[in-house]
VEXDREN-2710 file (C-alpha; in Angstrom, 1 decimal):
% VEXDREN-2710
k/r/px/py/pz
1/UNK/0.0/0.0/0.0
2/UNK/1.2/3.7/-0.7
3/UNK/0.3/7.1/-0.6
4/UNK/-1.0/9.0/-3.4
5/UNK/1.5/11.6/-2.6
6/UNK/4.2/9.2/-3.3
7/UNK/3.5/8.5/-6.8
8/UNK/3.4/12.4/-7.4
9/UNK/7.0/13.5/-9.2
10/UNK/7.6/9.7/-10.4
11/UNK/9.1/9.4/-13.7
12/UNK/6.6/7.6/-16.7
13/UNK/8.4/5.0/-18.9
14/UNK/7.3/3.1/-21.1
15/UNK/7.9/-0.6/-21.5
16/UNK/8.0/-1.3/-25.3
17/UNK/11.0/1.1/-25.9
18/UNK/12.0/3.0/-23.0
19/UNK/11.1/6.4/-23.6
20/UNK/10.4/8.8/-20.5
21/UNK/7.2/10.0/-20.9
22/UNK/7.5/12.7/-18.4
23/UNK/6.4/12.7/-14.7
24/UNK/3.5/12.5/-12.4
25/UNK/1.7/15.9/-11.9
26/UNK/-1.1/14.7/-10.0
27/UNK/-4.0/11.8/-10.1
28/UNK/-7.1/11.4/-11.4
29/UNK/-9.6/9.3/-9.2
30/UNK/-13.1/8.0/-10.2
31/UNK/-15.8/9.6/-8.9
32/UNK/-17.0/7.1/-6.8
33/UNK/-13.8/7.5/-5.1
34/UNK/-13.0/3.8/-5.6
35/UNK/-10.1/3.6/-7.9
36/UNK/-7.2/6.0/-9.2
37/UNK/-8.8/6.3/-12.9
38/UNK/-5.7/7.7/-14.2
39/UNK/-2.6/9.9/-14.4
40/UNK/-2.3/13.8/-15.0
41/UNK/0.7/14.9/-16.6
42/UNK/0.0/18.5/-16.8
43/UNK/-1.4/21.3/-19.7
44/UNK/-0.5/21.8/-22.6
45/UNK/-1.9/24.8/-25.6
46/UNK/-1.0/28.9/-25.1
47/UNK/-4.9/29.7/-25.5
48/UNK/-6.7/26.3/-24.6
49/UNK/-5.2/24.6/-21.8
50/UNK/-5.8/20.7/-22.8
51/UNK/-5.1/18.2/-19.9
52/UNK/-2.6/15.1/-20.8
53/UNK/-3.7/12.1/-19.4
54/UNK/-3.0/8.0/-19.2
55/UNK/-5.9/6.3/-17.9
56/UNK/-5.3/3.7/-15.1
57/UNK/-5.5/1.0/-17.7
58/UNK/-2.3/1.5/-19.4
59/UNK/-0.2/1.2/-16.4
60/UNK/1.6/-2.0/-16.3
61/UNK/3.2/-1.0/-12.7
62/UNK/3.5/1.3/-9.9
63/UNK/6.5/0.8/-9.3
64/UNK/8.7/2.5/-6.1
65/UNK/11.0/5.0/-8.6
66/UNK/8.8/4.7/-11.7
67/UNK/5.7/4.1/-13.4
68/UNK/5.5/1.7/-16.5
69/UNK/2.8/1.9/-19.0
70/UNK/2.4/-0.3/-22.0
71/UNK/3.9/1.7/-24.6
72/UNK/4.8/5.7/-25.7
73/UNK/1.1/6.2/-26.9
74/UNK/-0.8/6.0/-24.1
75/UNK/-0.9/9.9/-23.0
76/UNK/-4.1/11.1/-24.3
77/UNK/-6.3/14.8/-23.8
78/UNK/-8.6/14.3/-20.9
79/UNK/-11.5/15.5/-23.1
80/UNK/-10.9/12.2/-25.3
81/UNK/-10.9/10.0/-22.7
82/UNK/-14.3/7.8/-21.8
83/UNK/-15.8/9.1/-18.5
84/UNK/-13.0/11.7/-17.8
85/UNK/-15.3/14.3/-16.8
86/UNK/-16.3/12.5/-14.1
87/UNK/-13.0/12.4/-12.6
88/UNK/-11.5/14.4/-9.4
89/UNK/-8.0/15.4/-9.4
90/UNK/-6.4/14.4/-6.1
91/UNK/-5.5/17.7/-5.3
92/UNK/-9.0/19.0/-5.0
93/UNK/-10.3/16.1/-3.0
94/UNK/-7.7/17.1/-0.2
95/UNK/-9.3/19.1/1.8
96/UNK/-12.3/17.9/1.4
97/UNK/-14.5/17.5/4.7
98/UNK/-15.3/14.2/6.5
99/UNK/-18.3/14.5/8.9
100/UNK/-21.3/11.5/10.1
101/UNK/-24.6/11.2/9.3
102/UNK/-25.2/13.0/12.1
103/UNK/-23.5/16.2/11.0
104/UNK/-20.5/15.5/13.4
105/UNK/-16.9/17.4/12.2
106/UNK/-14.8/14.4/11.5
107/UNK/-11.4/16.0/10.0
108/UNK/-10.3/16.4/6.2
109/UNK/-8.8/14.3/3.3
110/UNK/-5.1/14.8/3.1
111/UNK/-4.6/12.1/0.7
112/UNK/-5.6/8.4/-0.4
113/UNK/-3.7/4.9/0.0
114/UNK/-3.6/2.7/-2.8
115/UNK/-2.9/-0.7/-3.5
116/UNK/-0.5/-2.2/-5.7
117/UNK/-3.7/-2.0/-8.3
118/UNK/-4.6/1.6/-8.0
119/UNK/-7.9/0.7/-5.8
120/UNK/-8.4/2.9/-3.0
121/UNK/-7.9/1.4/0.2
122/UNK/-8.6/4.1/3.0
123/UNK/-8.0/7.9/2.6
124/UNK/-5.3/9.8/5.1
125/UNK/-7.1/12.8/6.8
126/UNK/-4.9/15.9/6.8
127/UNK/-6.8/17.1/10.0
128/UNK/-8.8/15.1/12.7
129/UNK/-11.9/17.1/14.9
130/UNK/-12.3/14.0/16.8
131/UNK/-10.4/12.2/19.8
132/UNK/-10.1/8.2/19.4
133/UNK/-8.9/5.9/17.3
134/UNK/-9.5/7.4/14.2
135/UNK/-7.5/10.3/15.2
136/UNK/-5.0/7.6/16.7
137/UNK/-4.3/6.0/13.4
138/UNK/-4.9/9.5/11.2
139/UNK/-6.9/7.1/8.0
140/UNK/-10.4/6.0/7.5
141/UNK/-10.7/3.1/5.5
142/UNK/-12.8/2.8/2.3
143/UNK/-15.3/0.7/3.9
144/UNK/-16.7/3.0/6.0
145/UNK/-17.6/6.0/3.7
146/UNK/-21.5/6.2/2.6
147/UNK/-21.3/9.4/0.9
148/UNK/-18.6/10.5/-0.8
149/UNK/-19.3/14.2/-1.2
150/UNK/-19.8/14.7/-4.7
151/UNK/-23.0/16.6/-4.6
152/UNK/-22.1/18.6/-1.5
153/UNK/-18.6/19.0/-0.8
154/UNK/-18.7/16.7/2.2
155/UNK/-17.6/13.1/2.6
156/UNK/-20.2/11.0/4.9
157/UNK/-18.8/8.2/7.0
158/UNK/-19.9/5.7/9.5
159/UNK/-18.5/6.6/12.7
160/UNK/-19.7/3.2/14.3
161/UNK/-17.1/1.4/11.4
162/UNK/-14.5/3.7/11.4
163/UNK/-13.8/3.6/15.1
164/UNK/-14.0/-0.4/14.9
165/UNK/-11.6/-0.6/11.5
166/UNK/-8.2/-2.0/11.2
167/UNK/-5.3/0.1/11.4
168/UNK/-4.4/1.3/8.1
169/UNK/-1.4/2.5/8.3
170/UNK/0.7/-0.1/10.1
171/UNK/2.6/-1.7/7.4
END
């Protein structure tokens, strides 16, 4: 398991011939929060900023210094690629509030944990409003989210779950 974060500034390669196709900018996660759907490497265009992605797909391995993707042409505009709208960059989840069906202030996403698949395994908050194990281990896992704010800004979880979960981050 890893951090988003740390797959951030990793070099691209690709495996049929090599080539560097650049580096990690940020990541693309479905919207159900669920999976990393793919890979921004930035903007490109003076007047029309497009977005160059590689969709989750291509990736043959996260690797610990590099990514590998099947071959040089699998970077692709975000506009061209199926369901990309739906999409949420990484850097605007973080931040994004955690609170109960209740209403109670949980804490905020810092960042997501990811298998060695790209599925999202828990989320690492960046700021904790509550005392207990959840702020003891500084994670919620996947499991316990009901809602996961896209409508209103503000991830739902179950508190009951999350208090009860395994730790996530002892590895």
């Amino acid at each position: 398991m890893r951090a988003g974060k740390d797959l951030i500034g990793k070099a691209i390669i690709s495996v049929s011939d090599g080539r560097n196709l650049g580096t990690v900018k940020d990541l693309y996660l479905d919207r159900n929060l669920y999976w990393l759907a793919g890979i921004y490497l930035g903007s490109e265009g003076l007047f029309s900023r497009k977005a160059n992605v590689i969709s989750r797909e291509e990736v043959v391995l996260f690797g610990l210094d590099v990514i590998l993707v099947k071959d040089s042409a699998v970077i692709a505009e975000k506009d061209a690629v199926e369901n990309a709208a739906d999409w949420i960059r990484l850097d605007k989840l973080k931040g994004r509030a955690v609170d109960t069906d209740g209403g109670t202030k949980v804490g905020t996403i810092g960042d997501v944990y990811l298998d060695d698949e790209g599925r999202i395994v828990s989320f690492g908050l960046a700021r904790t409003y509550v005392e207990g194990p959840i702020a003891e281990r500084g994670a919620i896992i996947r499991e316990v989210v009901v809602d996961t704010g896209a409508e209103d800004g503000a991830m739902t979880i179950d508190m009951a779950k999350a208090e009860r979960q395994n730790p996530v981050n002892d590895n």
